[in-house]
N, C-alpha and C positions, 0 to 999 in steps of 0.2 A: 148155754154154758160154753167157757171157752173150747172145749174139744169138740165140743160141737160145730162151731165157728168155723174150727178150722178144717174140719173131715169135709166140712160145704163147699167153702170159698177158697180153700186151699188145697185142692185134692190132687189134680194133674194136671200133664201139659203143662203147658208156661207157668199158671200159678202156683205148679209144686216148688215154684223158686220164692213163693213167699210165705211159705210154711216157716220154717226158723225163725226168718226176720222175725213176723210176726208173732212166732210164738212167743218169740221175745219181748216184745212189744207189751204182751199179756203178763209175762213171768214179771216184766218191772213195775207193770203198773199195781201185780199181786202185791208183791214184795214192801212196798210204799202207802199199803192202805189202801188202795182207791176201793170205789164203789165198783165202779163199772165205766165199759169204754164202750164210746161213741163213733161209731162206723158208718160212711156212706161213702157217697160218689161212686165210680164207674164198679169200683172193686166187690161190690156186695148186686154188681147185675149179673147176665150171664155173660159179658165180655169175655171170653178166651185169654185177652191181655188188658185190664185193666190201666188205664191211662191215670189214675193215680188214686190216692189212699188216703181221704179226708179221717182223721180220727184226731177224738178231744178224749183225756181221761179225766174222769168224776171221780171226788173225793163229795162224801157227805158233808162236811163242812171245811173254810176257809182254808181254817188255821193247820188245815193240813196239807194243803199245794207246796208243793215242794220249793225251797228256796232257788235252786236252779232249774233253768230251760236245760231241758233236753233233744238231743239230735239223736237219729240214726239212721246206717244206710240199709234202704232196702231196695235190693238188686239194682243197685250205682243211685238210685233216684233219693237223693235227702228228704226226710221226713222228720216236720217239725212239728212233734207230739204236745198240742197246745192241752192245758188244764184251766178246769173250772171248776166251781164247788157247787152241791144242790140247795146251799142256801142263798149260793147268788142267782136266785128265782130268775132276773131277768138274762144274766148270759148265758145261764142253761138254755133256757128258752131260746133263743138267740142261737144257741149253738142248731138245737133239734132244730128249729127254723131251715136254717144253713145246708144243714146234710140233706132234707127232705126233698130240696129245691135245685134245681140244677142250674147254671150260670144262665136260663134262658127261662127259667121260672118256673120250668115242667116237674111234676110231681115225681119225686123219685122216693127210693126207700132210702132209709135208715134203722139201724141195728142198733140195740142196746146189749152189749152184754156187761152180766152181771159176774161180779169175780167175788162174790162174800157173801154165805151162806144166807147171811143174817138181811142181806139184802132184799126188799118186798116194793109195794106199788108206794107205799109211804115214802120212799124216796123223792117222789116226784108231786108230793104236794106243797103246793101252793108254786108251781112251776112259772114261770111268767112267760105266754106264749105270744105275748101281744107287746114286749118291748122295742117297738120300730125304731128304735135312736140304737139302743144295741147289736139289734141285726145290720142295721144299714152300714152301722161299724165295720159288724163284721165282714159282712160281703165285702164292702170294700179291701179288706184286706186279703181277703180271699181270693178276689175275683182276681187279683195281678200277682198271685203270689209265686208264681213262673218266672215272672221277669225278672225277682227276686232272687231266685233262686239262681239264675244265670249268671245274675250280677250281684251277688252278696254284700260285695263294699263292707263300711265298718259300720259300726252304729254309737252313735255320739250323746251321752247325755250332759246336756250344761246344766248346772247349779247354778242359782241367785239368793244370798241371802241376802238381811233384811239388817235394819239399825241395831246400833248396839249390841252389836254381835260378830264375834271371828267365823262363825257357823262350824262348830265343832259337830255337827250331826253330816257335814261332808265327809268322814274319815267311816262311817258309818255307809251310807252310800256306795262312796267308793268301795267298799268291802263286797259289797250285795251284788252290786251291779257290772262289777270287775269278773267277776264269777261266773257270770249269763253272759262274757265276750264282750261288754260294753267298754267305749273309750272312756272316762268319766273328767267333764273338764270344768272345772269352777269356774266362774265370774266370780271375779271379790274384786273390790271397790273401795275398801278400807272401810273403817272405823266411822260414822259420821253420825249422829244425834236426830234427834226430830225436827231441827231447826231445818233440813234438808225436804221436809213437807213444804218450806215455803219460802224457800230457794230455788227460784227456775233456773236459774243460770246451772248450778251444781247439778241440779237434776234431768239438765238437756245434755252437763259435759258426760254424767254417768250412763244415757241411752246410748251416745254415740261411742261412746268406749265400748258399751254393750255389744252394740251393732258390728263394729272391727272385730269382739271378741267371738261374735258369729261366723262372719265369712272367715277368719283365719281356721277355724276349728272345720269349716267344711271345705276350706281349701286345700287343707295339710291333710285332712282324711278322706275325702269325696265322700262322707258320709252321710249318711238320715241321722235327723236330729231331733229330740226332744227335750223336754226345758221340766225341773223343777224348781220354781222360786217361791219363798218364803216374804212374807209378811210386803217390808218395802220393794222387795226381788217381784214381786208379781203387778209394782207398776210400770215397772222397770220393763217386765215380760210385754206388759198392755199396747205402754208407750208406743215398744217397736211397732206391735203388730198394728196398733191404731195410726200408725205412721204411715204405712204407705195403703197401696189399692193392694197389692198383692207382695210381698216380703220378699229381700232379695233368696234370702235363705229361707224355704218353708219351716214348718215347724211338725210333727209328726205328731207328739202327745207334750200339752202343755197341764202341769201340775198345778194346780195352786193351794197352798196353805198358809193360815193367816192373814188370808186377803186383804188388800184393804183398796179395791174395787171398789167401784159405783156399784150399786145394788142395780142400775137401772141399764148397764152395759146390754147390750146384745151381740151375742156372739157368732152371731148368725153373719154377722155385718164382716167380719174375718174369716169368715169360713175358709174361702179361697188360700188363706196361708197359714191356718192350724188346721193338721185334721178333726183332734178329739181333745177338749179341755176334761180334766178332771176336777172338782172344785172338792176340797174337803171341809165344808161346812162344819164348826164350833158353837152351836149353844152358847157356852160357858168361854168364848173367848171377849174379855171387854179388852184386850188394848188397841184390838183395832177401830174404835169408838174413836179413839184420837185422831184419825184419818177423816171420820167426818167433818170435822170446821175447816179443815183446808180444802175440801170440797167444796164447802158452803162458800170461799173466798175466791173459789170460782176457778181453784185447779183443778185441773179437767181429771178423768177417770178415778179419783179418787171416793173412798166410802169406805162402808162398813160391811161390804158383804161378807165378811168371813164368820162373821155373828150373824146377819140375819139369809143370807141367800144372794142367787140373783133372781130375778123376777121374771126376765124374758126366756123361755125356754128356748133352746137349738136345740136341731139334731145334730150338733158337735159337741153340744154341753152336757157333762155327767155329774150333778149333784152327790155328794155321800154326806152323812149326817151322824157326827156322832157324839151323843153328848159326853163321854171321858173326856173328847178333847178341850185343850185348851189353847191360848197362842203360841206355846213354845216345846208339848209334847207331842205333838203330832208325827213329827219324821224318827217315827221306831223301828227295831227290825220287824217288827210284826206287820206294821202297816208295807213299808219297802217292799218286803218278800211275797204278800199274802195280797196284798190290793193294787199298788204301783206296777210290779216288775211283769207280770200277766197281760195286762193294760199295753203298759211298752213296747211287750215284744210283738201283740197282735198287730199294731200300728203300725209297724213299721216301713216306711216309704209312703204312706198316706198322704203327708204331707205335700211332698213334693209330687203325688199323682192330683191332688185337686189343685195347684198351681200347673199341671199343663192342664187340666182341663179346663180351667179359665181361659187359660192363652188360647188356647185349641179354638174354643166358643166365640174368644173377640173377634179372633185370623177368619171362620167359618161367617161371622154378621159382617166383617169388613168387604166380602168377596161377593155376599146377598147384595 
């Protein structure tokens, strides 16, 4: 229980300076629903001073993660109180993972406490402790998350919509994502039809517009970036990254919905300049069927994966699946707040840490 928690791990000495924080910590995450909050790292051994305070808070399900990130300081050190749900089996899992294990792989503890009466072992079933694409996520963000914290910078998300459409679910976004501290910066491209499937010319001038619209947005903010594009916005996304070895601008969490992707992409092949694709997979979407015959005509990256999948698994690729959706309701506040914005913030600088470790890797064989 939490007063128990705290009589432990909070008692004297130095650590009687993170009694409050902490209790606080506990008070919001009561206040908000949660289940229960997830403790490790140094703070839950017998360290005297604690070198920092890994905690995740669980809500039992999604749809109650709070619309915004939250900060606080605990004795000068920033603490970014990431949430997860226990029906998202695999990042729970992922999280216990994470805490268990210390930046060097050694078995360490982790604490669950429970903050609602009602709370029992039923929480944790059907857990997913075997999700390695999630964990490897996470560590990664984890494991650099000091340098972060040194250097905060901004955090940029670019929008790409798709044909026949002004993308009025940007003003939506913006709402969400403006609220968690984010820049939020559209790419629009105007108005243009499906005739632009088989239009190379329009469809090379719209990447390199893209591509300016990138580096100005990480020039003007020296930002981490990530990208949600919709329908024609996620060839647009492809183009770049299948464009070069490794991106001028990495990319941190790319979105996609509506896809109209080659089912047979591998995203393993861009690793080096996305850290984590999201794919929201639609059942029940047919218009991106119409991206198939311009594939068949032999432009490149195009298909139907937003309807059927992709086929090559990554560890940078996260399929979601849901049959409500369709091609044009998918960017709601519920999916934004509840699946996207969580994703986002844990990624953030990814991107640009697997672009130097490429470089790092070439500089390191060139010197072999």
């Amino acid at each position: 229980m939490p007063s128990e928690f705290l009589s432990i791990f909070c008692h004297s000495g130095m650590r009687a300076h993170f009694h409050k924080p902490m209790h606080d910590v506990l008070e919001f995450a009561r206040a908000r629903g949660a289940s229960m909050i997830l403790v490790g790292g140094s703070f839950i051994s017998t360290k005297e001073v604690p070198s920092d305070l890994d905690c995740a808070i669980v809500f039992a399900k999604e749809e109650q993660i709070p619309d915004r990130a939250e900060r606080v300081e605990i004795s000068g050190v920033r603490l970014d109180m990431f949430f997860c749900a226990a029906d998202q089996t695999g990042m729970l899992g992922s999280m216990v993972q994470l805490f268990a294990n210390s930046r060097n792989n050694v078995k360490v503890g982790v604490i669950a406490i429970p903050l609602q009466e009602t709370v029992g072992p039923e929480l944790w079933s059907g857990i997913d402790l075997d999700d390695t694409t999630g964990l490897e996520i996470i560590q990664r963000a984890y494991a650099f998350r000091h340098i972060t914290d040194r250097n905060p910078g901004e955090k940029a998300l670019v929008t790409i919509h798709g044909i026949l459409t002004h993308a009025e679910w940007n003003s939506e976004i913006a709402h969400i994502a403006s609220a968690n501290g984010w820049v939020v910066a559209p790419f629009t491209y105007g108005y243009v039809d499906a005739t632009v499937f088989l239009d190379g010319k329009k469809r090379q001038e719209i990447v390199d517009n893209f591509r300016n619209h990138l580096e100005d947005i990480s020039s003007r903010y020296g930002s981490d970036l990530s990208i949600i594009a919709h329908s024609f916005g996620t060839y647009i996304a492809a183009a770049y990254l299948w464009g070069f070895d490794i991106t001028p601008v990495p990319i941190d969490t790319l979105i996609l919905t509506g896809s109209v992707l080659d089912p047979n992409l591998d995203f393993a092949e861009v690793s080096n300049s996305v850290g984590h694709v999201i794919h929201e997979r639609a059942p029940n979407d047919k218009v991106v069927r119409f991206a198939a015959p311009a594939g068949l005509m032999q432009v490149k990256l195009l298909g139907k994966s937003g309807e059927i999948g992709f086929r090559k698994p990554a560890a940078n690729l996260e399929e979601m699946t849901c049959d409500i959706f369709n091609h044009t309701n998918v960017i709601r506040r519920d999916v934004i707040s509840r699946r996207w914005m969580p994703r986002l913030e844990i990624n953030l600088g990814l991107g640009r840490r697997r672009a130097v470790e490429k470089m790092s890797a070439a500089a390191r064989a060139r010197i072999v």
